[in-house]
C-alpha positions as CSV (number, residue, x, y, z in Angstrom):
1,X,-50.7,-194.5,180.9
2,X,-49.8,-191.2,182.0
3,X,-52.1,-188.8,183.4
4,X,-53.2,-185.3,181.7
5,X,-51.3,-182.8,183.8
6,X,-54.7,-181.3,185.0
7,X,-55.6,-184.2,186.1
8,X,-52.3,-184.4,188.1
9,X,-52.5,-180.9,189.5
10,X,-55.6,-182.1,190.6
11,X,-53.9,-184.8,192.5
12,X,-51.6,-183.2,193.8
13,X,-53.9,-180.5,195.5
14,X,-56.5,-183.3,197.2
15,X,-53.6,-185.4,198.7
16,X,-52.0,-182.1,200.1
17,X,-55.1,-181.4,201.0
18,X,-56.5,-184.4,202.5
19,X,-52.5,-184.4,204.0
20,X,-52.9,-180.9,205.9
21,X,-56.8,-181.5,207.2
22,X,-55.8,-183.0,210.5
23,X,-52.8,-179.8,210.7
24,X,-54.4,-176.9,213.3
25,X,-53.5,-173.6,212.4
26,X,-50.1,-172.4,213.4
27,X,-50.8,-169.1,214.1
28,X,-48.6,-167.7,211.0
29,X,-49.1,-164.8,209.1
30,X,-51.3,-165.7,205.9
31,X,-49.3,-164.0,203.7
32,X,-45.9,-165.6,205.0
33,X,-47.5,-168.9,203.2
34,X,-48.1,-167.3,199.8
35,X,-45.5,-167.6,197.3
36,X,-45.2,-165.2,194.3
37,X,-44.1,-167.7,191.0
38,X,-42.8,-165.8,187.7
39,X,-41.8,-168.4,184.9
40,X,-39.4,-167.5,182.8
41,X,-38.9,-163.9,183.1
42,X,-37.2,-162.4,180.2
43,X,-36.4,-158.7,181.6
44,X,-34.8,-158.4,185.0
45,X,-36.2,-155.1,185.6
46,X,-39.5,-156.8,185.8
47,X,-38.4,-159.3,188.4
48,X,-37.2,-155.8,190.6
49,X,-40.4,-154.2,190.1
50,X,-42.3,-157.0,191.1
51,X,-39.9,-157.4,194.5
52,X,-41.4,-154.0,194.6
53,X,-45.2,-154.7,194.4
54,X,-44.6,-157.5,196.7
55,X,-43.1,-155.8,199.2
56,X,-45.7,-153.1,199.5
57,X,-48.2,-155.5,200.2
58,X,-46.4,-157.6,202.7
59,X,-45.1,-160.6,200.8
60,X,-41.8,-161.8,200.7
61,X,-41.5,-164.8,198.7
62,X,-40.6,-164.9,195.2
63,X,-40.0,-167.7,193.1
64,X,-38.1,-167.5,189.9
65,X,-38.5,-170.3,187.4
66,X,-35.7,-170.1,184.7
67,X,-35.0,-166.3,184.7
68,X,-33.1,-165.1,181.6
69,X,-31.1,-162.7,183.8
70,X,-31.0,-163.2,187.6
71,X,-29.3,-161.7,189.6
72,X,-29.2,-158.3,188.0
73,X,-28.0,-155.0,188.7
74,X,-31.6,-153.4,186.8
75,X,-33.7,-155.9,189.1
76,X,-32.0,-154.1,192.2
77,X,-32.4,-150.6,191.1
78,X,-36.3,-151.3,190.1
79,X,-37.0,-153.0,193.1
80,X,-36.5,-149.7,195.3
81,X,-35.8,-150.7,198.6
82,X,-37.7,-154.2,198.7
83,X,-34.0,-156.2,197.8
84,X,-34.5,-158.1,201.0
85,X,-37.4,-159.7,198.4
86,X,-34.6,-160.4,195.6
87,X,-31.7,-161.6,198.2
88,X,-34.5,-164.2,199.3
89,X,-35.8,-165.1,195.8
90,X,-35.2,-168.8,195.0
91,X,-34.0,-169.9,191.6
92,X,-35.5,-173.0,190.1
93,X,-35.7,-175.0,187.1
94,X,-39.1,-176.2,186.2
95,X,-42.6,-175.0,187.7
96,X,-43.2,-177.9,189.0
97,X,-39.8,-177.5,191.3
98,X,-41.4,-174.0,192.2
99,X,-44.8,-175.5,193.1
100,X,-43.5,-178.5,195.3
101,X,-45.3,-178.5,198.9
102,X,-47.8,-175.6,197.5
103,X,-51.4,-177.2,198.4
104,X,-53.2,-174.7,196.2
105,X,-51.4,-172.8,193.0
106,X,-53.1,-170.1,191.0
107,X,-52.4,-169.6,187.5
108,X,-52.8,-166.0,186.8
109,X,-53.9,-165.6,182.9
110,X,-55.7,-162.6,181.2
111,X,-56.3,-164.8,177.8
112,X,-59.6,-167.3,177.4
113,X,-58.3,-171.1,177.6
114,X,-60.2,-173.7,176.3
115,X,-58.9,-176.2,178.9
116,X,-58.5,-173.8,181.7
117,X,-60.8,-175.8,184.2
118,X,-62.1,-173.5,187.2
119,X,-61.4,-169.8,186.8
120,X,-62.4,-167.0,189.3
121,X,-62.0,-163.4,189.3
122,X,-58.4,-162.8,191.1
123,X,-60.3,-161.5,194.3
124,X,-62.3,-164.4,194.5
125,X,-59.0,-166.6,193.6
126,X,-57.2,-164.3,197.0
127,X,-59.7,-165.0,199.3
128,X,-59.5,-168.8,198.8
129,X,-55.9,-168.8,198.8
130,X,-56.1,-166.9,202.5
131,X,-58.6,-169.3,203.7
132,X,-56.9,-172.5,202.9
133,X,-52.7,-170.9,203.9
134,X,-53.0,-171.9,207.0
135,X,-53.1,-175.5,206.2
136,X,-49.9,-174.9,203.6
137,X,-47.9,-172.3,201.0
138,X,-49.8,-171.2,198.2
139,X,-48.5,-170.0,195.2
140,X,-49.4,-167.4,192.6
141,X,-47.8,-167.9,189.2
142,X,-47.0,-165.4,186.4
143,X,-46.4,-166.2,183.3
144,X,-43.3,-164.6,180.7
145,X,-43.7,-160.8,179.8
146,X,-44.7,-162.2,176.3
147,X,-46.7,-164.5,175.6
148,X,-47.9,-165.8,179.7
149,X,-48.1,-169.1,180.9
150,X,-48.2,-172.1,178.5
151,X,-51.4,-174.0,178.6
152,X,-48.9,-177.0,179.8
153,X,-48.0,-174.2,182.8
154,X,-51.5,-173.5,183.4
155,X,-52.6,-176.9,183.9
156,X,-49.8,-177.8,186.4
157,X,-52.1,-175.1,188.7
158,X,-55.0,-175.9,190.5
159,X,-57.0,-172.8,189.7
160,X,-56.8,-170.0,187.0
161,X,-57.6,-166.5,188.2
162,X,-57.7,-163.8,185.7
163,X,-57.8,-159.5,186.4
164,X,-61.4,-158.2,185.1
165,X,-59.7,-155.6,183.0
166,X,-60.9,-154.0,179.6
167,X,-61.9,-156.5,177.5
168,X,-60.6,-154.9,174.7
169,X,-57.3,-154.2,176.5
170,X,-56.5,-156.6,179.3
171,X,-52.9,-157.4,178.8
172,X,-50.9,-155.6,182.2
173,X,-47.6,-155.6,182.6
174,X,-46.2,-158.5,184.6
175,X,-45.4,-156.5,187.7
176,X,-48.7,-153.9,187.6
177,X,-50.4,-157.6,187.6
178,X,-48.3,-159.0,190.3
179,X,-49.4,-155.6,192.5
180,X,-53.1,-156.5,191.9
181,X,-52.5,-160.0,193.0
182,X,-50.7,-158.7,195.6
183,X,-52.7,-156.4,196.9
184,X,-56.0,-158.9,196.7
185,X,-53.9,-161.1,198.8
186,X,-53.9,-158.3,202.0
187,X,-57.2,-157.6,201.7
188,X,-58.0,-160.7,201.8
189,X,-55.6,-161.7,204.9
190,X,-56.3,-158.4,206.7
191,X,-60.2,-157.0,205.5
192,X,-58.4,-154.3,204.3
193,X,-58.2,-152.5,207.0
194,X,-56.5,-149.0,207.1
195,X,-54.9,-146.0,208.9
196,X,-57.6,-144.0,210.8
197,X,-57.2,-140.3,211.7
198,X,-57.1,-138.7,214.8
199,X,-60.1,-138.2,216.9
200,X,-60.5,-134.9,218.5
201,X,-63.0,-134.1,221.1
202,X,-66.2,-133.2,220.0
203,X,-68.2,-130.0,221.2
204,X,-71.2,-130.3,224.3
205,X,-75.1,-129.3,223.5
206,X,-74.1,-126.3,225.7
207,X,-71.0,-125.4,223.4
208,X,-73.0,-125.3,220.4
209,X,-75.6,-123.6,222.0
210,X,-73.5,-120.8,222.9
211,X,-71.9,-120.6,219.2
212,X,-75.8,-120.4,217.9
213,X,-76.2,-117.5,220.3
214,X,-73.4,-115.6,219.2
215,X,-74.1,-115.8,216.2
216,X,-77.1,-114.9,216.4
217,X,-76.0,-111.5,218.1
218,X,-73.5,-111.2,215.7
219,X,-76.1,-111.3,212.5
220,X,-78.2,-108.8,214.4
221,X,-75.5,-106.5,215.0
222,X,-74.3,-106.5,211.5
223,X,-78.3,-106.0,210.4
224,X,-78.1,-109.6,208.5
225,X,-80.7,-110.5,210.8
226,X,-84.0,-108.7,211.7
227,X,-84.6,-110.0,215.0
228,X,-88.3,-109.5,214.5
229,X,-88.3,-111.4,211.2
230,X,-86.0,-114.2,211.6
231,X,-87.7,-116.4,209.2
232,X,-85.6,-119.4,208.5
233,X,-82.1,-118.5,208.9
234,X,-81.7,-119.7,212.7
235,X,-83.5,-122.8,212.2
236,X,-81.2,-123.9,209.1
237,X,-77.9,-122.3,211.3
238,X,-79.1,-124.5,214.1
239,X,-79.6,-127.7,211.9
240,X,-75.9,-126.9,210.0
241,X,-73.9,-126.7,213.1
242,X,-76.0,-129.9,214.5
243,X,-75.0,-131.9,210.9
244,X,-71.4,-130.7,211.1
245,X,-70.7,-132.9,214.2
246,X,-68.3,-129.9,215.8
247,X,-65.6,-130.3,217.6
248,X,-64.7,-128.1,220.9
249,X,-61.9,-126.6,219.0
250,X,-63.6,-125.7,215.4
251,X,-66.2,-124.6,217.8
252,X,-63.4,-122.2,219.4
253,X,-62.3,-121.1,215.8
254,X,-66.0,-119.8,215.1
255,X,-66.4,-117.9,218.1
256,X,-63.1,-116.4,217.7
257,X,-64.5,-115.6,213.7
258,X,-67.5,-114.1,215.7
259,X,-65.6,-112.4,218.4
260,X,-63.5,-110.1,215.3
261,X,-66.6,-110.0,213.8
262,X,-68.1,-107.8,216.8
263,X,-65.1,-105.6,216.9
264,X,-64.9,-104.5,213.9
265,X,-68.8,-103.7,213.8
266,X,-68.6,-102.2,217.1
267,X,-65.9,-99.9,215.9
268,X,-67.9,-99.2,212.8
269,X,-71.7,-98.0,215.3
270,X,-68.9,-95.9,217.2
């Protein structure tokens, strides 16, 4: 008797499992394991846009299970300078032609299935998918721009992940979902770490001692300041510039403030 095809996606993802265990790490790139799967696309321009969304985020494989139209002149133009993505894509028949040697696939589905098995948010689905690619590919798999996967489709995949989007509102667009898939996968394969900006020196005690100073003359001289009187304002300028964590040049900027400051009132007393 044949078996359920959960119960053979199942199957399929221990023994490729239990297959990879005694594999070390090769050193690759996570995200050079992770296949993008679209089933039966019926719009090229959303197989271009999703080469898009892949790119951006570092993937480069796409799988294309029965595409309507592929190759396509509207899948190029969408696809805005991630072709490489298309020229690379691989053509197949069936999903389960698309999913052969994956050791984990995740169904991506926004609607409730009754037989769906183990679902996780999509950032939860990521990180797993990262953890176990370095044993083997693993594939994420879209559904058509119309109706998604089948639930025959779904269960072929070891996992369901779904985008916690508005309830009342959750259908995406196939390639704004492959971007959030996407761009789950990086975080996950690289902590999501970004671009930092430049450091600049930052200013000495003495610097910023001098700027208090300064200004302290300064307020004086343009009778902002009773110098018998002070009260509070050069205890709260003191703490501001200590809070603002200066730097050598801002403090240069401030003094040169002051400095114009001190010739214009001086030219004012004379």
């Amino acid at each position: 008797m044949r078996q359920p095809a959960c119960a053979r996606a199942k199957k399929r993802y221990c023994t490729a499992l239990a297959q990879s265990a005694s594999t070390m790490s090769d050193g690759l790139d996570p995200l050079s394991r992770a296949r993008i799967v679209l089933v039966a696309t019926s719009h090229p321009g959303n197989v271009g846009a999703a080469a898009r969304a892949m790119h951006t985020m570092g993937l480069s494989r796409l799988v294309l299970v029965a595409p309507r139209r592929f190759p396509d002149a509207e899948a190029v133009a969408r696809a805005t300078g991630a072709t490489a993505v298309l020229e690379t894509a691989r053509v197949v028949a069936t999903l389960d032609e698309a999913l052969d040697g994956a050791v984990l696939s995740v169904g991506m589905s926004a609607r409730r299935r009754e037989f769906a098995g183990r679902v996780l948010a999509v950032r939860d689905a990521a990180q797993e998918a990262i953890a176990i690619a370095p044993r083997g590919d693993v594939a994420f798999v879209f559904g058509s721009e119309i109706s998604g996967l089948s639930n025959d489709e779904l269960a072929r995949c070891t996992i369901v992940a779904t985008i916690p989007a508005n309830p009342a509102y959750a259908s995406l667009n196939l390639a704004a979902a492959v971007q959030v898939a996407a761009y789950e996968l990086r975080v996950a394969a690289t902590g999501g770490t970004v671009w930092r900006a430049p450091r600049f020196a930052p200013a000495t005690a003495d610097e910023i001692a001098a700027l208090h100073a300064h200004g302290e003359k300064t307020l004086v001289a343009m009778r902002l300041l009773d110098p018998a009187m002070p009260k509070r304002l050069l205890p709260r300028l003191r703490r501001l510039f200590a809070r603002a964590g200066l730097e050598k040049e801002e403090v240069n900027i401030l003094r040169g403030f002051l400095a114009r400051i001190d010739q214009f009132v001086g030219r004012r007393e004379r």
